[in-house]
N, C-alpha and C positions, 0 to 999 in steps of 0.2 A: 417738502417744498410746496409752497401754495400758489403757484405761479407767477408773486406779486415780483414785480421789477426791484433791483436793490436798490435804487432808492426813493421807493414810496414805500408805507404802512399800511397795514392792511386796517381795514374799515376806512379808510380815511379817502374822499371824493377827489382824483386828480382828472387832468384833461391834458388831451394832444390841442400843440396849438402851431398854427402858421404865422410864422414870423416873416415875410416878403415884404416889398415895396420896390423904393426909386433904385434905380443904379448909380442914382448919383452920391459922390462919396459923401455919407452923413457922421459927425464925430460917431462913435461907440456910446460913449458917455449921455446921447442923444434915446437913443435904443435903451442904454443901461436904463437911465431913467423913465422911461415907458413902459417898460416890464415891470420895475416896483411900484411903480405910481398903481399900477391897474389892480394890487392887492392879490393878484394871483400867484404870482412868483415861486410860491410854496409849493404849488400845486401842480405846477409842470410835470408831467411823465415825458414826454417826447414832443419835438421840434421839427417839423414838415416846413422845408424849403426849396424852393424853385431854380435855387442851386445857382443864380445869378449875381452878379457880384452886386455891390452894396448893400442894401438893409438884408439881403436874404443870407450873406457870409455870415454877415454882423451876428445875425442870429444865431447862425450854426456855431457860431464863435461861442457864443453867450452858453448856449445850451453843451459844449464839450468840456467847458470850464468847468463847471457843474456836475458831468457824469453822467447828465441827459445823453436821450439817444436820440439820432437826427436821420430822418427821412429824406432823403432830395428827391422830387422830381424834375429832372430838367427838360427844358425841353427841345425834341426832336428839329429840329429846323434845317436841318438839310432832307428830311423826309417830308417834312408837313407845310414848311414854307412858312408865310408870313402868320398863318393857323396856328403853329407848334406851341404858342403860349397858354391859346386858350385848349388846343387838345390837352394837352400834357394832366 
């Protein structure tokens, strides 16, 4: 085993990508279409989310459909207060 994730190939250039934004409810279809548009789509190995609803579900959504693996960081807001967004 060569450590590569199951679904990328080896020699081939992939990238971790963050998927966040609004919380305000955006269709999917909005999202779906901004991920193929940007020509990377292929390339995803993993999806880092802020674990908040709207565009960062969406994504997590996007990327389990797929077999992508999703990172969340959320964040702390009863320890860090109105900060926890940008600590996190």
């Amino acid at each position: 085993m060569t450590g590569e994730k199951p679904h990328t190939e080896p020699g081939r250039r992939y990238m971790k990508v963050i998927i966040a934004g609004t919380r305000v409810k955006t269709p999917f279809e909005t999202l779906l279409a901004a991920i193929e548009q940007s020509g990377w789509a292929d390339r995803i190995c993993e999806v880092v989310s802020g674990g908040a609803s709207g565009v960062d579900r969406l994504g997590e959504h996007w990327a389990r459909t797929r077999g992508i693996p999703v990172r969340r960081f959320e964040a702390n807001w009863n320890r860090y207060g109105r900060r926890a967004g940008m600590i996190r």
